[in-house]
C-alpha positions as CSV (number, residue, x, y, z in Angstrom):
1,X,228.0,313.5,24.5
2,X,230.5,316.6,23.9
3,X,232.0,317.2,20.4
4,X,231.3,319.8,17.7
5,X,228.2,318.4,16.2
6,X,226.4,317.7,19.7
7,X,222.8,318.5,19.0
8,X,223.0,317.2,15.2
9,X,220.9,314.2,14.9
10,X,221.0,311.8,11.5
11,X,219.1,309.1,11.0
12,X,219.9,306.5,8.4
13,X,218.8,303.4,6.7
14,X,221.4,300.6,7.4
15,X,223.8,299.3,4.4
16,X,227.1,298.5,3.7
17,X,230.4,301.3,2.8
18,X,229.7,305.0,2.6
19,X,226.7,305.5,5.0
20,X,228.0,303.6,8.1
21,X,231.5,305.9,7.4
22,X,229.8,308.7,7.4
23,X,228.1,308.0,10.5
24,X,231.0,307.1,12.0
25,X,232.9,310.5,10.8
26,X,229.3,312.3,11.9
27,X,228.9,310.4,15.3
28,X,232.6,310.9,16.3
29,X,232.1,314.2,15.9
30,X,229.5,314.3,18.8
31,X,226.5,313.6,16.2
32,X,223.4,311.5,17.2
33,X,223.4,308.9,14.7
34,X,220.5,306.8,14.3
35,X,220.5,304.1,12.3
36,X,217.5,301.5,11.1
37,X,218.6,298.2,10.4
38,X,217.1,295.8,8.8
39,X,215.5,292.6,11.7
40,X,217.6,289.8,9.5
41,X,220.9,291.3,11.3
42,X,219.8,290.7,14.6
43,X,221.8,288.0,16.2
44,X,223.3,287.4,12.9
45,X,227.2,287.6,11.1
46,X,229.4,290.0,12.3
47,X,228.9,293.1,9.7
48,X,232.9,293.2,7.6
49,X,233.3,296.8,8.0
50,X,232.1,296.6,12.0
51,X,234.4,299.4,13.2
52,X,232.6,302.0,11.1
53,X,229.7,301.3,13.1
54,X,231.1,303.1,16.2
55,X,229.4,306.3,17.4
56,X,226.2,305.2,16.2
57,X,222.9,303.8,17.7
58,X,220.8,300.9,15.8
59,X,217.2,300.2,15.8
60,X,215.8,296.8,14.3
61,X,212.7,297.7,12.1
62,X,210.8,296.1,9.4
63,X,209.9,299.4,7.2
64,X,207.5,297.0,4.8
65,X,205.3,296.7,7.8
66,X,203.0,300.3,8.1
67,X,204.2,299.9,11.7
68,X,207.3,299.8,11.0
69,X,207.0,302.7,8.5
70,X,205.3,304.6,11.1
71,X,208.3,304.3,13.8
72,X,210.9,305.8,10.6
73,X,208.3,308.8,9.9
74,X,208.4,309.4,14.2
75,X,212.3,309.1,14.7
76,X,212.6,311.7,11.7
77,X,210.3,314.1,13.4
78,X,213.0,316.1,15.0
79,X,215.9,314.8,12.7
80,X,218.2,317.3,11.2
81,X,218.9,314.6,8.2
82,X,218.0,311.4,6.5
83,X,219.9,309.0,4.6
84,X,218.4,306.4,2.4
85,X,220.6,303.7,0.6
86,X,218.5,302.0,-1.5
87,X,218.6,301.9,-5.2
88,X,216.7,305.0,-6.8
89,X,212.6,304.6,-5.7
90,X,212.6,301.8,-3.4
91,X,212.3,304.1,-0.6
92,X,209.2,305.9,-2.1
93,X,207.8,302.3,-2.6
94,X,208.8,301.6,1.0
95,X,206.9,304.7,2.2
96,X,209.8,306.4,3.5
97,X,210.6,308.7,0.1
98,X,211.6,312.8,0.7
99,X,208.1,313.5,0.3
100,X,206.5,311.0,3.0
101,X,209.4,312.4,5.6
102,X,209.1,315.4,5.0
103,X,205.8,315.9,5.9
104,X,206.5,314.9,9.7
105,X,209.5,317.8,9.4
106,X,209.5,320.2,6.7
107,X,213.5,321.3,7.5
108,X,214.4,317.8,7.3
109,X,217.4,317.1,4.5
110,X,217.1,313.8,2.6
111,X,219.7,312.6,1.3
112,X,220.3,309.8,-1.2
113,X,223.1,307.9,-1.3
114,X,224.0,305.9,-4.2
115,X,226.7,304.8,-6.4
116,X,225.4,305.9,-9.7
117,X,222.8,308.4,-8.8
118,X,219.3,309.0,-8.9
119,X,219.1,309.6,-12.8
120,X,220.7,308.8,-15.9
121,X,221.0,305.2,-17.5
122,X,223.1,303.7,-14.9
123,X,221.2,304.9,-12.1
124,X,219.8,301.8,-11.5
125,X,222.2,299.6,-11.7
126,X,224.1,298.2,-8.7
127,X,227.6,298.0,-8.6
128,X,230.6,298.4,-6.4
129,X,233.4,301.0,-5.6
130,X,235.4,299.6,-8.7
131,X,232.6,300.0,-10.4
132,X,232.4,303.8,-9.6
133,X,236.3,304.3,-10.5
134,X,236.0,302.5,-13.9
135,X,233.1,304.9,-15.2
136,X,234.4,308.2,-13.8
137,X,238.4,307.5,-15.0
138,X,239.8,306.9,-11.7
139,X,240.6,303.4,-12.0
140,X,242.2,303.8,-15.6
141,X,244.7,305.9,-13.7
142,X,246.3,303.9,-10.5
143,X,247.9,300.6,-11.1
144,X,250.9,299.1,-13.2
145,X,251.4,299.9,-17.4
146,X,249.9,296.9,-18.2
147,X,246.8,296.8,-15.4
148,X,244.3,298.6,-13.1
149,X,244.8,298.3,-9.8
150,X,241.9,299.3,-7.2
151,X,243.1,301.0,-4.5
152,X,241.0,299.7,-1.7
153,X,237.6,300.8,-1.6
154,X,238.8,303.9,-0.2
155,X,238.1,306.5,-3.5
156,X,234.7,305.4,-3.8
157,X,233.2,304.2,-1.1
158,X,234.8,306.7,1.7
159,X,236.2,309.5,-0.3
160,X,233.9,310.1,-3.0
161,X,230.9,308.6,-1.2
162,X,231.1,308.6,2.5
163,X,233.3,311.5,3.1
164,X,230.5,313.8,0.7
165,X,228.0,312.7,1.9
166,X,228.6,314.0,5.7
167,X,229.7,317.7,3.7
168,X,226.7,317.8,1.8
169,X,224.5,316.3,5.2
170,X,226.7,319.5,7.2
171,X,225.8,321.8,4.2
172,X,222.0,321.6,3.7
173,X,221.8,321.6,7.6
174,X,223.5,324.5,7.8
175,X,221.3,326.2,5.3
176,X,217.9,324.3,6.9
177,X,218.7,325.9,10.3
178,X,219.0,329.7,8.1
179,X,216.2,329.0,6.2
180,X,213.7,327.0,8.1
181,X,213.7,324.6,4.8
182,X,215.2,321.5,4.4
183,X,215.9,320.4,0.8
184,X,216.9,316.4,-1.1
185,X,220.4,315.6,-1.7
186,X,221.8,313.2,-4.6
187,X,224.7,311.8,-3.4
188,X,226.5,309.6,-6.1
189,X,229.6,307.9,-5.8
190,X,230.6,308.1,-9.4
191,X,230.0,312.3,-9.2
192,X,232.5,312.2,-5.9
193,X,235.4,310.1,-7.8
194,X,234.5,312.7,-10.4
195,X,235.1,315.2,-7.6
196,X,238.3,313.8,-6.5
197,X,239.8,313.8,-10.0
198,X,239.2,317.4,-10.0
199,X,243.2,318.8,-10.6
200,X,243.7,315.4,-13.3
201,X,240.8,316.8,-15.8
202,X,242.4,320.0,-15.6
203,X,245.5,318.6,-15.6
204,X,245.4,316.5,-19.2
205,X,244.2,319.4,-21.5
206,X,247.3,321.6,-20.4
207,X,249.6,319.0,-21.0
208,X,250.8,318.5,-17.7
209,X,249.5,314.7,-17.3
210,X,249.3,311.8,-20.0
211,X,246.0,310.0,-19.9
212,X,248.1,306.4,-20.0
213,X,249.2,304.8,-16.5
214,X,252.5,305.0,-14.5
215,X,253.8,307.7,-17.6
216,X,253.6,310.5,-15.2
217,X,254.8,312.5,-11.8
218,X,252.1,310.9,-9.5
219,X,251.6,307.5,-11.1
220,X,254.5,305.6,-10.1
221,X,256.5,306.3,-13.1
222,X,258.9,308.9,-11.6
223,X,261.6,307.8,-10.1
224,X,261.2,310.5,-7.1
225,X,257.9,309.7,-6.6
226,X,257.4,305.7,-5.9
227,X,257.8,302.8,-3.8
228,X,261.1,300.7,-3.7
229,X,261.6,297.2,-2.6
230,X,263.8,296.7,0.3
231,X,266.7,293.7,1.1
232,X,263.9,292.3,2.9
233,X,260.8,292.4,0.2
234,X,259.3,295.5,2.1
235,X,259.4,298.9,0.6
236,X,260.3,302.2,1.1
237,X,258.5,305.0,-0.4
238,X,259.3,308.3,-1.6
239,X,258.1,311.4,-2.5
240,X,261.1,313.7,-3.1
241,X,259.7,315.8,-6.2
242,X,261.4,319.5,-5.4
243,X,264.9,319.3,-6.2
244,X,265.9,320.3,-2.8
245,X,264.2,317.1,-1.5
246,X,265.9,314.6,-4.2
247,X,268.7,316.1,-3.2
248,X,268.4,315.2,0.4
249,X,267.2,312.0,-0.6
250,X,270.3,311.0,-3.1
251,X,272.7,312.7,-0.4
252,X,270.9,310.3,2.3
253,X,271.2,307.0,-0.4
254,X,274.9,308.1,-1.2
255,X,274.4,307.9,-4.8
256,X,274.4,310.4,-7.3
257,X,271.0,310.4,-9.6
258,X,270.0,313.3,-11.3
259,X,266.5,314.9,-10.5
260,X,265.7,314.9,-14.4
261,X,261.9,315.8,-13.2
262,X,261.1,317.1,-17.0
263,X,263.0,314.2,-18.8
264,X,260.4,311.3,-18.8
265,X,262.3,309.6,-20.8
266,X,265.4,309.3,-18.2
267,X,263.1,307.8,-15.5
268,X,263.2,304.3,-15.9
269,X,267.2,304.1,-15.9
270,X,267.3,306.7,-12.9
271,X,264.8,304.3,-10.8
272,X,266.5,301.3,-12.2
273,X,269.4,303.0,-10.0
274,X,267.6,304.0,-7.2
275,X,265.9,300.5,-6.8
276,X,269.5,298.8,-7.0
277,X,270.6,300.8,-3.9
278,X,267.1,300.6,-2.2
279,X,267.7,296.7,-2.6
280,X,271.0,296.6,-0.8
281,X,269.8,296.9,2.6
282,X,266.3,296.4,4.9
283,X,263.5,298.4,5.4
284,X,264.3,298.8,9.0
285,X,267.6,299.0,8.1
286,X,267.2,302.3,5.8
287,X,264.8,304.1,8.6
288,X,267.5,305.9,10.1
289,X,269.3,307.2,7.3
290,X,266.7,308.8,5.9
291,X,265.2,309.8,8.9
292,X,265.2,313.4,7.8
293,X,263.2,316.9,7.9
294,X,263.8,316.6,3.9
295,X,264.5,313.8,2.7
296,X,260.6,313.0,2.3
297,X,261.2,309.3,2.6
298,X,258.9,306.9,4.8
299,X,258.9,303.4,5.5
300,X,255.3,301.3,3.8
301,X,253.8,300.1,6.7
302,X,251.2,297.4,7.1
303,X,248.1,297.7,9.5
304,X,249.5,296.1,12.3
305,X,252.6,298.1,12.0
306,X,250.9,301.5,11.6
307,X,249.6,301.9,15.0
308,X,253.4,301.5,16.4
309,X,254.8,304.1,15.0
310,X,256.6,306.6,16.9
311,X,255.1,309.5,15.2
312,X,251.7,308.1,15.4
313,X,251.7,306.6,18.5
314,X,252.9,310.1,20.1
315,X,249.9,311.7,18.2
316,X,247.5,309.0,19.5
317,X,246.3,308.7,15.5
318,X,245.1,305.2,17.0
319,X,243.0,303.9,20.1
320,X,241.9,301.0,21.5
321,X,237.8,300.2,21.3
322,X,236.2,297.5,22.9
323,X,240.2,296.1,22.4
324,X,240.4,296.5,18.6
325,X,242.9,299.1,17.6
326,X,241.6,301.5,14.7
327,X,241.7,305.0,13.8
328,X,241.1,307.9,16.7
329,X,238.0,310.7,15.7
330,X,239.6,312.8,13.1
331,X,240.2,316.2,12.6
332,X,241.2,317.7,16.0
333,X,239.2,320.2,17.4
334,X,240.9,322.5,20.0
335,X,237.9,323.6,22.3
336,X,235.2,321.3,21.6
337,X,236.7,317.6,21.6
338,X,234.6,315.0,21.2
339,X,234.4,311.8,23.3
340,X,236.0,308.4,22.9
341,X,234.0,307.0,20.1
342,X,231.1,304.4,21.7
343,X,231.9,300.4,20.4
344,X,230.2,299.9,17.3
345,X,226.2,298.9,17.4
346,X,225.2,295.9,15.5
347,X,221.5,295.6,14.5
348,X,219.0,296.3,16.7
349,X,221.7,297.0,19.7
350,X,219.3,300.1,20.9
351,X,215.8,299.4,19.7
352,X,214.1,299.2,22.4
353,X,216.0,302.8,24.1
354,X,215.4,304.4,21.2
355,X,211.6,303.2,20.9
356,X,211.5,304.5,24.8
357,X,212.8,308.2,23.3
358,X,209.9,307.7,21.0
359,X,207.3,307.8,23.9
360,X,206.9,304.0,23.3
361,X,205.9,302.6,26.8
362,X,206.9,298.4,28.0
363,X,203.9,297.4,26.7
364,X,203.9,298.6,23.1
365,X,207.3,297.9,22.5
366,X,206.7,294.4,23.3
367,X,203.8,294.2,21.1
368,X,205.7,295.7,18.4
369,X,208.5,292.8,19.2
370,X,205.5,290.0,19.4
371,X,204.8,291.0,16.1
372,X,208.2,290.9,14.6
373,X,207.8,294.5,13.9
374,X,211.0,295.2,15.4
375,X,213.9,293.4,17.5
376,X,216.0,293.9,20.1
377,X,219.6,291.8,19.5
378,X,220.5,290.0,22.7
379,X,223.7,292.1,23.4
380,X,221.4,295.0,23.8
């Protein structure tokens, strides 16, 4: 295992969204992630999101069996971090709460990951990324004039929830290794969409954004700043706010729109004319004309056409794992590159190897399996 993180090890309770991404972003990065799944995925469905499962090992474990709690408390030991993803107390219930972990491994850091937190009315109430937008203002934000539009599960779910949850993980680990102390970590989705939305709550009191969708510089109501439908019902989008870049753009286009970037009111006619020449020819069609370093123009790709790209096929943004194309280990590190990312683990893939790392010998582990303590999946 090479990479950055090598020597970092995370174990985590299985789930669905943030957690698996994180592991994924962790384990790329030369992390050993560890994480417990619950014994009904053995064998079972294919998980939806099984590409974030890369980079990660998975042991098959009933945690409401004392045997089962017994193997969690042992593979935290000499863990630099925990994640738990269950709704606020069920892991104290389980018997695998800060305090019961902690007390195998005082510099371990717990973290919590939730959607709504570990206090305050909501916090236990389940819900989804959408969820999350609606309540911190997110979702009131992106979409049409008339209608929300989620974008994805990618704000909540991997910005706001996956991607801080391996900085706060990174964080308290870094301070755990100065201090010899590890410490609990509240990880809420709705307080990283907060996070995110950071420059728009500064943003509204100076005057600089109205609080109503596609009114504004960002929202699609600009004429510089938007998608346009192509001759052939793609799109084309741009992003030419400086004047120097509209101008490139127009000059590109051949027409002759004025920037008008603090006239509001002149947008809709100056995108009405923009969209009429953006409708005259194809996607592919426009590529080459505004193929410039400044004319901040790009064609919308869809999945299957993103990994073709020229400029992201020469950067290798994509691989191949196990034959399924998706995204290489990101960011880039210059000395200390990690390996190609290992194919994602389904549930229980590695129970009995990391049972063996344990000190678990043939025998117990079988006994443990006998009893349906934990399970080894047949591609394992």
């Amino acid at each position: 295992v090479s990479g950055p993180l090598r020597g970092v090890r995370i174990v985590m309770m299985g789930g669905l969204g943030p957690a698996p991404f994180c592991g994924m972003v962790l384990g790329d990065l030369g992390a050993d992630v560890v994480r417990v799944d619950a014994l009904a995925g053995v064998d079972g469905p294919q998980p939806i999101d099984y590409t974030v499962r890369r980079s990660q090992r998975s042991v098959a474990v009933d945690v409401k069996d004392a045997r089962g709690r017994d193997l969690v408390h042992r593979l935290v030991a000499d863990a630099d971090a925990f994640v738990d993803v269950y709704r606020p107390g069920v892991a104290e219930r389980l018997g695998i709460g800060p305090d019961a972990l902690r007390t195998h491994n005082p510099r371990l850091v717990y973290a919590h990951m939730t959607g709504y937190g570990q206090d305050g009315p909501l916090a236990g109430h389940a819900g989804h990324d959408i969820n999350y937008l609606a309540l911190a203002g997110a979702l009131h934000g992106i979409g049409t004039a008339e209608t929300p539009v989620p974008p994805l599960n990618l704000v909540g779910d991997y910005g706001g929830g996956g991607m801080l949850l391996a900085v706060g993980l990174l964080s308290a680990i870094l301070e755990a290794r100065e201090s010899g102390e590890g410490q609990v970590l509240d990880v809420a989705m709705v307080d990283g969409v907060a996070t995110l939305l950071a420059p728009y709550f500064g943003m509204v009191p100076a005057g600089t954004w109205r609080d109503h969708r596609q009114d504004n510089l960002l929202d699609g109501a600009a004429h510089f700043y938007g998608a346009y439908a192509t001759a052939d019902e793609q799109h084309v989008a741009v992003g030419a706010m400086e004047p120097k870049f509209y101008a490139e753009l127009c000059d590109r286009l051949g027409v002759d729109v004025p920037h008008d970037d603090d006239e509001p009111a002149a947008w809709p006619a100056h995108r009405a004319a923009l969209a009429a020449r953006f409708a005259e020819k194809s996607r592919d069609e426009w590529e080459p004309f505004l193929d410039s370093p400044e004319c901040c123009a790009t064609p919308v790709l869809s999945l299957s056409e993103a990994p073709r790209h020229p400029h992201l096929a020469a950067r290798a943004t994509f691989i191949a794992v196990d034959g399924i194309t998706q995204p290489a280990p990101a960011p880039r590190f210059s000395r200390t590159r990690p390996d190609t990312p290992s194919s994602p683990s389904l549930p229980g893939d590695h129970s009995r190897a990391v049972l063996r790392e344990l000190g678990l010998d043939a025998t117990a582990i079988t006994e443990l399996e006998g009893a349906g303590v934990v399970a080894q999946s047949k591609k394992g």
